[in-house]
NUTIBA-290226 format. One record per residue: residue in one letter; x, y, z of N, C-alpha, C in turn; chain. Coordinates in Angstrom, 2 decimals. Layout:
<nodes>
{res: A n_c1: X n_c2: Y n_c3: Z ca_c1: X ca_c2: Y ca_c3: Z c_c1: X c_c2: Y c_c3: Z chain: A}
...
</nodes>
This chain:
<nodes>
{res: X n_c1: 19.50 n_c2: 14.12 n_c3: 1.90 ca_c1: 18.16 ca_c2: 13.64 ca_c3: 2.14 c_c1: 17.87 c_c2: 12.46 c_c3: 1.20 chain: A}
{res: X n_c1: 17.10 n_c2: 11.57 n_c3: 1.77 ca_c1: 17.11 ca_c2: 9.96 ca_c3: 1.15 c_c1: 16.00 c_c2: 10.00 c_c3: -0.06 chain: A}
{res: X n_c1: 15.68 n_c2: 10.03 n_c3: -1.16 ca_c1: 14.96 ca_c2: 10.28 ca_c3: -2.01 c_c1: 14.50 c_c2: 8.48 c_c3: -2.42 chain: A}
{res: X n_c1: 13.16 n_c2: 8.40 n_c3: -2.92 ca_c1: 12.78 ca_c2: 7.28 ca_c3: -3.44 c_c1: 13.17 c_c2: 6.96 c_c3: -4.83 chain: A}
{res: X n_c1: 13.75 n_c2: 5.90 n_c3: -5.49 ca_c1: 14.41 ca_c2: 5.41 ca_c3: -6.46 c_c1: 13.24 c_c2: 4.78 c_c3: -7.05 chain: A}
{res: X n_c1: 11.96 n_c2: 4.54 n_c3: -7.12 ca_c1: 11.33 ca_c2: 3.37 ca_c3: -7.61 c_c1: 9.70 c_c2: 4.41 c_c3: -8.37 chain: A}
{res: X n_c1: 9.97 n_c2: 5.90 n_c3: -8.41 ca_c1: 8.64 ca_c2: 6.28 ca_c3: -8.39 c_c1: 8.83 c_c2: 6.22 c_c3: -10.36 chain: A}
{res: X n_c1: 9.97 n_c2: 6.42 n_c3: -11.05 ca_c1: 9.78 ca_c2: 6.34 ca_c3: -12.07 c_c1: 9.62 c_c2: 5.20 c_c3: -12.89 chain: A}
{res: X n_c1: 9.35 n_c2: 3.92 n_c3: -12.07 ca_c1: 9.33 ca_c2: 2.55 ca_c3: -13.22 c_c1: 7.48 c_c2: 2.10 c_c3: -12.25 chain: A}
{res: X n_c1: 6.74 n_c2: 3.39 n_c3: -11.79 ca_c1: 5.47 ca_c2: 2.55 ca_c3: -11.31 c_c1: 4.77 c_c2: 3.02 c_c3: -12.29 chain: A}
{res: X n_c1: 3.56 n_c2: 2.37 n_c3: -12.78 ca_c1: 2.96 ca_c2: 2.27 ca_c3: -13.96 c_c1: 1.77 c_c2: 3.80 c_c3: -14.13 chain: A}
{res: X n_c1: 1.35 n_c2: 3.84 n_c3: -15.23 ca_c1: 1.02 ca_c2: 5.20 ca_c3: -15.45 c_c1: -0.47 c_c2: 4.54 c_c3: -16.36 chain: A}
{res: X n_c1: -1.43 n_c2: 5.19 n_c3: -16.04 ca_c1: -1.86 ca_c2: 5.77 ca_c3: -15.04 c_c1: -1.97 c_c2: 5.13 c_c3: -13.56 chain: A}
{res: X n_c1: -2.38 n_c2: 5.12 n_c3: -12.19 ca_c1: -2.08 ca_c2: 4.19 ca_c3: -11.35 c_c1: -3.21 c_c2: 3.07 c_c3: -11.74 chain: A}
{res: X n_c1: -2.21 n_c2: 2.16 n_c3: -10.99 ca_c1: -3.61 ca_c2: 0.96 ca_c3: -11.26 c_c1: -4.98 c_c2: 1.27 c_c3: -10.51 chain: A}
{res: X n_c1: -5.90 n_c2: 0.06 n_c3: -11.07 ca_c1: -7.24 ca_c2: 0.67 ca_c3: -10.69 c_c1: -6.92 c_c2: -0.65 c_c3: -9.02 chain: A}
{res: X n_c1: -7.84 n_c2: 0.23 n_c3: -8.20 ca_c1: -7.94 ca_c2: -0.71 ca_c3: -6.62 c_c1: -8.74 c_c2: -2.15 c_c3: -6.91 chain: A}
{res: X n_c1: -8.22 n_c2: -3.04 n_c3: -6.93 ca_c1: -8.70 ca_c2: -4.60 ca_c3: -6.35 c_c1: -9.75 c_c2: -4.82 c_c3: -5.86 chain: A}
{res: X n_c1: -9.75 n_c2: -4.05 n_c3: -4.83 ca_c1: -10.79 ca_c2: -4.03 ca_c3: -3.73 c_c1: -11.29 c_c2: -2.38 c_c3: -3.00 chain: A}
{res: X n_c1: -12.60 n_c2: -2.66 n_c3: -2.35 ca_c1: -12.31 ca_c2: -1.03 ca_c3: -1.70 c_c1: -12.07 c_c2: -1.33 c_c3: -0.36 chain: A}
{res: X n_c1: -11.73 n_c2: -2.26 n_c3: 0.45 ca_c1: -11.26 ca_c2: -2.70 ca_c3: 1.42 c_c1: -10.27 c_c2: -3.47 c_c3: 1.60 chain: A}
{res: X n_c1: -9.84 n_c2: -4.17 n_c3: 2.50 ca_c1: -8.21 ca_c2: -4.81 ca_c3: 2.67 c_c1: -9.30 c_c2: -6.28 c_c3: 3.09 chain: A}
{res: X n_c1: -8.91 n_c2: -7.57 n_c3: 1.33 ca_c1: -9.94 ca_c2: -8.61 ca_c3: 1.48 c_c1: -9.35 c_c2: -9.57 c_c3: 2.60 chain: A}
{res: X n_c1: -8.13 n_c2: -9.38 n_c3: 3.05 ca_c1: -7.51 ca_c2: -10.56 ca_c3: 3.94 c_c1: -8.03 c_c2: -10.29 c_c3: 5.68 chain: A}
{res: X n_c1: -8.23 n_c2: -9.10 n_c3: 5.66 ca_c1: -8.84 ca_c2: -8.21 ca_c3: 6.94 c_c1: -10.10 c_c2: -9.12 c_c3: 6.81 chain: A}
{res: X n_c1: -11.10 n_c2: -9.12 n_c3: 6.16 ca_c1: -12.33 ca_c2: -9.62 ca_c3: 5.93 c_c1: -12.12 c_c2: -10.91 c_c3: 5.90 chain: A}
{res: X n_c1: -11.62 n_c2: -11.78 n_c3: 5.40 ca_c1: -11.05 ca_c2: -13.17 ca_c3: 5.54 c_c1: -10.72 c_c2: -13.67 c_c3: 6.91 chain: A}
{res: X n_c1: -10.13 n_c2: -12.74 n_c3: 7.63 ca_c1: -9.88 ca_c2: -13.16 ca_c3: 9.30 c_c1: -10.43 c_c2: -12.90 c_c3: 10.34 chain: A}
{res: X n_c1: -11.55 n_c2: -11.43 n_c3: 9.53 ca_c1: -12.78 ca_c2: -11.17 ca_c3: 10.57 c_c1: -12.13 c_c2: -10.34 c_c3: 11.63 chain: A}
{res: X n_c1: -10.86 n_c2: -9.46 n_c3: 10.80 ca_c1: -10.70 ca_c2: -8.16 ca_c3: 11.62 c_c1: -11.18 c_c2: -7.19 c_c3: 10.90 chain: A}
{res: X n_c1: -10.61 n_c2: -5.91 n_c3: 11.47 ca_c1: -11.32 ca_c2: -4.64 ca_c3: 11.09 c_c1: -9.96 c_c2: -3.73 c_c3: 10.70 chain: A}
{res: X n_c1: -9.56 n_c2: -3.19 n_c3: 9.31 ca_c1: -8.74 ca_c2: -2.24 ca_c3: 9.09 c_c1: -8.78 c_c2: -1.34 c_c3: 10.00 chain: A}
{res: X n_c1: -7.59 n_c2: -0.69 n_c3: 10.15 ca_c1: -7.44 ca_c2: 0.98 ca_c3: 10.41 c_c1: -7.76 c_c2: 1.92 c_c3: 9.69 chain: A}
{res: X n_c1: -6.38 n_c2: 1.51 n_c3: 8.51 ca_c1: -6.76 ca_c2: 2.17 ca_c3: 7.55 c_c1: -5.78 c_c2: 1.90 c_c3: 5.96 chain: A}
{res: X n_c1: -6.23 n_c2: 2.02 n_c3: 4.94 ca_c1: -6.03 ca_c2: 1.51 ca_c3: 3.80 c_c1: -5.04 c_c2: 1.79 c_c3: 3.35 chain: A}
{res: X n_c1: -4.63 n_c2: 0.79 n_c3: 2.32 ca_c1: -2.93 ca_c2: 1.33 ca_c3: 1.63 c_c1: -2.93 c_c2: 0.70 c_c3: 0.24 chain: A}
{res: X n_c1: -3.02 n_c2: 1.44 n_c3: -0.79 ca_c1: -2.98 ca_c2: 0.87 ca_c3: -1.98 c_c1: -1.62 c_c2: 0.63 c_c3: -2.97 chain: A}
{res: X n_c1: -1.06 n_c2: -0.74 n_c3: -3.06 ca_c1: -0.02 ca_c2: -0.87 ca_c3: -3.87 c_c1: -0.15 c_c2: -0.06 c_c3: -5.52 chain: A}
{res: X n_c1: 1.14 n_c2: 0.58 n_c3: -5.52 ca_c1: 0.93 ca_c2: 1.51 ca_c3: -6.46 c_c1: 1.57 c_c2: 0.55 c_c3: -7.95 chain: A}
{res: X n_c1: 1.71 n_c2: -0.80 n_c3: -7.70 ca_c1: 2.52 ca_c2: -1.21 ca_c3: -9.03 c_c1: 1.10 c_c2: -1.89 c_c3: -9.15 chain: A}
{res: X n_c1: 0.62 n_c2: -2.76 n_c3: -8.53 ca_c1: -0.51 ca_c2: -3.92 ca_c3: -8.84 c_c1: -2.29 c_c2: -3.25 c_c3: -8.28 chain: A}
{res: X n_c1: -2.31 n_c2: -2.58 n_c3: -7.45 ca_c1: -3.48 ca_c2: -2.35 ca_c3: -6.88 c_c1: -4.40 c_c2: -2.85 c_c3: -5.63 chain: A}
{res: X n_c1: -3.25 n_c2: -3.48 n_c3: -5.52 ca_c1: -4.10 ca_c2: -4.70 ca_c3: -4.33 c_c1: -4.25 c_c2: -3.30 c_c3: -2.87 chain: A}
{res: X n_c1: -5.24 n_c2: -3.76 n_c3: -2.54 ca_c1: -5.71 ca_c2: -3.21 ca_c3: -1.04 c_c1: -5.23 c_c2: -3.76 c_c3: 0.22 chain: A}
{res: X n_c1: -4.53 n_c2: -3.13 n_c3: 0.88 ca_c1: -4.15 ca_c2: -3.85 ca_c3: 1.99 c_c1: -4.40 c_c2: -2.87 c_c3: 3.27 chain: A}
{res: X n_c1: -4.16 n_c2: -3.54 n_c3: 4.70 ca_c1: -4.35 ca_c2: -2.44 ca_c3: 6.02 c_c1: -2.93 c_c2: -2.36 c_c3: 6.27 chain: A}
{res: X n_c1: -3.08 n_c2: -0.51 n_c3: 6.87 ca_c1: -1.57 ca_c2: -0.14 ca_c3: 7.71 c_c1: -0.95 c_c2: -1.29 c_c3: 8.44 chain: A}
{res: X n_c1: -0.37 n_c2: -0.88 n_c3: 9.26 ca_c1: 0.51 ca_c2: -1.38 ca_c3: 10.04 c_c1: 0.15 c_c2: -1.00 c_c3: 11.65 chain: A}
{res: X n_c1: -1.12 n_c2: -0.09 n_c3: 11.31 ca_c1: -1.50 ca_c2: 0.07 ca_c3: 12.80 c_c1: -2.44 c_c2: -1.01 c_c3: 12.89 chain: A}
{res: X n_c1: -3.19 n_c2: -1.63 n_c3: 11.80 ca_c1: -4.22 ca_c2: -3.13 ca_c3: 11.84 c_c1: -3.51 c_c2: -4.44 c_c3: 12.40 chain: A}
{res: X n_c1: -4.03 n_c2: -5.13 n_c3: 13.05 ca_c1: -3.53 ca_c2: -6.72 ca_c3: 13.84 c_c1: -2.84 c_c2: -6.89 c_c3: 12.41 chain: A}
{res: X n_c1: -3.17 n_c2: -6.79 n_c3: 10.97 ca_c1: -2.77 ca_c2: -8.02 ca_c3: 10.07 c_c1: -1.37 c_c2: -7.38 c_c3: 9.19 chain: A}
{res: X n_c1: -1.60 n_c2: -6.34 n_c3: 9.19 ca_c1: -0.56 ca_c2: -5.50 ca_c3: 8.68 c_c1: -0.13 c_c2: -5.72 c_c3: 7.08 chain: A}
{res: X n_c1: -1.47 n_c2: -5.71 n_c3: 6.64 ca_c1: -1.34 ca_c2: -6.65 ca_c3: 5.23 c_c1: -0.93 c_c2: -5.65 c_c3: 3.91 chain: A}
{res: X n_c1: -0.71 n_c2: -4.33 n_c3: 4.35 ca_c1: 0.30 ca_c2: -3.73 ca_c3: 3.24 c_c1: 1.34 c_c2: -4.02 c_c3: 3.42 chain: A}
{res: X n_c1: 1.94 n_c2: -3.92 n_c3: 4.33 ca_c1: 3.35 ca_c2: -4.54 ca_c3: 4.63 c_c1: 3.95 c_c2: -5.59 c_c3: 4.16 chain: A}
{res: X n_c1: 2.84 n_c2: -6.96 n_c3: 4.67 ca_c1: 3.26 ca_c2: -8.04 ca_c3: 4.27 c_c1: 2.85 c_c2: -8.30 c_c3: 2.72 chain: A}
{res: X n_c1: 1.98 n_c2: -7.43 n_c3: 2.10 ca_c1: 2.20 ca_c2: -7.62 ca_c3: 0.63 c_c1: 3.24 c_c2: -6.84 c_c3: -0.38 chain: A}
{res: X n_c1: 4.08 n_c2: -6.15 n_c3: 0.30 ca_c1: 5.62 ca_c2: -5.78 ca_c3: -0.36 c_c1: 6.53 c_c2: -6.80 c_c3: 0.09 chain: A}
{res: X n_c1: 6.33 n_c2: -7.34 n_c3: 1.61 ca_c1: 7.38 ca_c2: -8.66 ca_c3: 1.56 c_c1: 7.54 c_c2: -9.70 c_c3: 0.92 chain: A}
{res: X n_c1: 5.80 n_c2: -9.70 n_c3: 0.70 ca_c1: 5.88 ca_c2: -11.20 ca_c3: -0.59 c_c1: 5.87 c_c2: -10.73 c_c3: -1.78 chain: A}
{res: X n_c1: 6.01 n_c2: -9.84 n_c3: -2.51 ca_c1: 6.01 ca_c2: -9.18 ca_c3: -3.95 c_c1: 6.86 c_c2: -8.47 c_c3: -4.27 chain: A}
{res: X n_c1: 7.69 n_c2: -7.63 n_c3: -3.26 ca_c1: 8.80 ca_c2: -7.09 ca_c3: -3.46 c_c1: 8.39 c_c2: -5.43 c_c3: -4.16 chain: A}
{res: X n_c1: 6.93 n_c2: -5.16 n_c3: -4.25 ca_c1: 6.59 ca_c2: -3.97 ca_c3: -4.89 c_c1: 6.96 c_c2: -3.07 c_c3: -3.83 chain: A}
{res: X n_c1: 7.38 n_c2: -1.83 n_c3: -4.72 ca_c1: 7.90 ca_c2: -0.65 ca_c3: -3.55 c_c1: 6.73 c_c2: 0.08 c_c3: -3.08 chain: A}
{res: X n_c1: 6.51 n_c2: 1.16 n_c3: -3.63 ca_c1: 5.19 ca_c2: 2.11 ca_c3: -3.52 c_c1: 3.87 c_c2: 1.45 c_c3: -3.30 chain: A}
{res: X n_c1: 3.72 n_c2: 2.28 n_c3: -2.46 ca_c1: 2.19 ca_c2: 2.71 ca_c3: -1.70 c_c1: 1.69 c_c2: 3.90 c_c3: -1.42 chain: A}
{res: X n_c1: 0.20 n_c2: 3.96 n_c3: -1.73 ca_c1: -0.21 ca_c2: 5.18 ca_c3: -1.06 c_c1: -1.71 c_c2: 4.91 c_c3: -0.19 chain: A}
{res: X n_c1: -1.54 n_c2: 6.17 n_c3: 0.25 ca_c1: -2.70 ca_c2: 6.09 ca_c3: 1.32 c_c1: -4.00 c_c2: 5.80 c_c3: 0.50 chain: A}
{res: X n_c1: -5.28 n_c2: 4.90 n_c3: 1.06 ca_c1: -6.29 ca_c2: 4.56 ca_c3: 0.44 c_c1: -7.53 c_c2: 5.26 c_c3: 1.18 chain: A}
{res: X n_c1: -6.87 n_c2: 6.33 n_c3: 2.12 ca_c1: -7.88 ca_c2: 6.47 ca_c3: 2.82 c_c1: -8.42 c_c2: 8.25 c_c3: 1.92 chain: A}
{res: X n_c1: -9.59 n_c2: 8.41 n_c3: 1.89 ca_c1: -10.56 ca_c2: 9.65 ca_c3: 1.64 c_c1: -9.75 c_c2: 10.83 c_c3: 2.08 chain: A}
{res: X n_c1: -8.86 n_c2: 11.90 n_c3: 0.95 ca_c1: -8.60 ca_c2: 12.85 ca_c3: 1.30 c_c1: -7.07 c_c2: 12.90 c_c3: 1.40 chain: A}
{res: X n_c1: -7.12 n_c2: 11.44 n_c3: 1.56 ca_c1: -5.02 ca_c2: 11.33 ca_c3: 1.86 c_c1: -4.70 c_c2: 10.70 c_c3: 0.12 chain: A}
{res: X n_c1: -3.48 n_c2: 11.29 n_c3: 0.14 ca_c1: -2.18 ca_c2: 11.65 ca_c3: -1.09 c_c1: -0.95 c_c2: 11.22 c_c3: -1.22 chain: A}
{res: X n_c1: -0.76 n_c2: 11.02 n_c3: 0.23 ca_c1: 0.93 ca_c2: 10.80 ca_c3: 0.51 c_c1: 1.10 c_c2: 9.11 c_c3: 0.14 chain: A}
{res: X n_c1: 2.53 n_c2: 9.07 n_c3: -0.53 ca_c1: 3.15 ca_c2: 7.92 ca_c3: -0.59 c_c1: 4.13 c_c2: 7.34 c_c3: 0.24 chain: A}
{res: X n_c1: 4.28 n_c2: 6.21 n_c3: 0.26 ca_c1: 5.36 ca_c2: 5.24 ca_c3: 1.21 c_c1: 6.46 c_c2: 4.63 c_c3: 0.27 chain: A}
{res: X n_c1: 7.38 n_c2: 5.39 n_c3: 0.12 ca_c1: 8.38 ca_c2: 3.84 ca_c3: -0.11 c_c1: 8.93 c_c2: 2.36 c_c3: 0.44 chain: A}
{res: X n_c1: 8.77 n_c2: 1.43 n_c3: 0.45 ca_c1: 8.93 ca_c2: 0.85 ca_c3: 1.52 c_c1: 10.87 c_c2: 0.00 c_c3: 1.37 chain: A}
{res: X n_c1: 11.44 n_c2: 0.43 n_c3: 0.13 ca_c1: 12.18 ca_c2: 0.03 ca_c3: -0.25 c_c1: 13.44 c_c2: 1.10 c_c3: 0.77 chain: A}
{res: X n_c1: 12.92 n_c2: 2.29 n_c3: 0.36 ca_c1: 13.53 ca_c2: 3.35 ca_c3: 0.34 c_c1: 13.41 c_c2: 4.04 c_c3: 1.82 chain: A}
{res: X n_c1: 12.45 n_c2: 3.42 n_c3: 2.42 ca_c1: 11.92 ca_c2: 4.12 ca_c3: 3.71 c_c1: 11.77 c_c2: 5.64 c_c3: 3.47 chain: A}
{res: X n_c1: 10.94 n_c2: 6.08 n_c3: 2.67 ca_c1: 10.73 ca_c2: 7.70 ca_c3: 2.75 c_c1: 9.06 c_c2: 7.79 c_c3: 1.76 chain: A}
{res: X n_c1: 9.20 n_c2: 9.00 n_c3: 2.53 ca_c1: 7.81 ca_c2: 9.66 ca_c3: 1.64 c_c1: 7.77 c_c2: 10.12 c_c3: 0.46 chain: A}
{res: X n_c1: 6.97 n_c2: 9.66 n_c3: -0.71 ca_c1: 6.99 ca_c2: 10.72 ca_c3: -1.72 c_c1: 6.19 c_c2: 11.50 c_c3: -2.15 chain: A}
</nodes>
C-alpha cells in the first residue's frame, strides 16, 4: 500500500489559512465547490470539481505536496505527490 512520503517535513503547527475562500475563484467571478488548504504555505484554493481547479494548479506551480480539506467538518488529506490519502 502506497504511503505519503512528505507528511513529516510539513510544518508544525499547520499554517494559518490566507484566505477563507479560494481568492483566484473571486478574481474570475466563479464560484468554489469546495476548499483545499495547502498544508506547507496556507494558501486557499478550489477542488478540482471548480472550473479553476486552483488547488491543483497551486502544487503545479509550487511543487507543495499536502493538502487538506477546507471545508467545515472535513479532516482528510491529499497527497498530491504521492497520490494517496493521509
Amino acid at each position: 500500500m502506497r504511503q505519503c512520503t512528505h507528511t513529516g517535513t510539513l510544518p508544525r503547527p499547520e499554517p494559518e489559512p490566507r484566505s477563507r475562500t479560494c481568492p483566484e475563484c473571486l478574481a474570475e467571478g466563479t464560484h468554489p465547490v469546495h476548499l483545499r488548504l495547502c498544508l506547507t504555505c496556507g494558501n486557499v484554493g478550489c477542488c478540482d470539481s471548480s472550473p479553476g481547479r486552483h488547488a491543483t494548479r497551486h502544487h503545479e506551480r509550487t511543487g507543495h505536496p499536502v493538502m487538506r480539506s477546507y471545508e467545515p467538518g472535513e479532516d482528510w488529506r491529499w497527497c498530491f505527490v504521492d497520490h494517496v490519502l493521509v
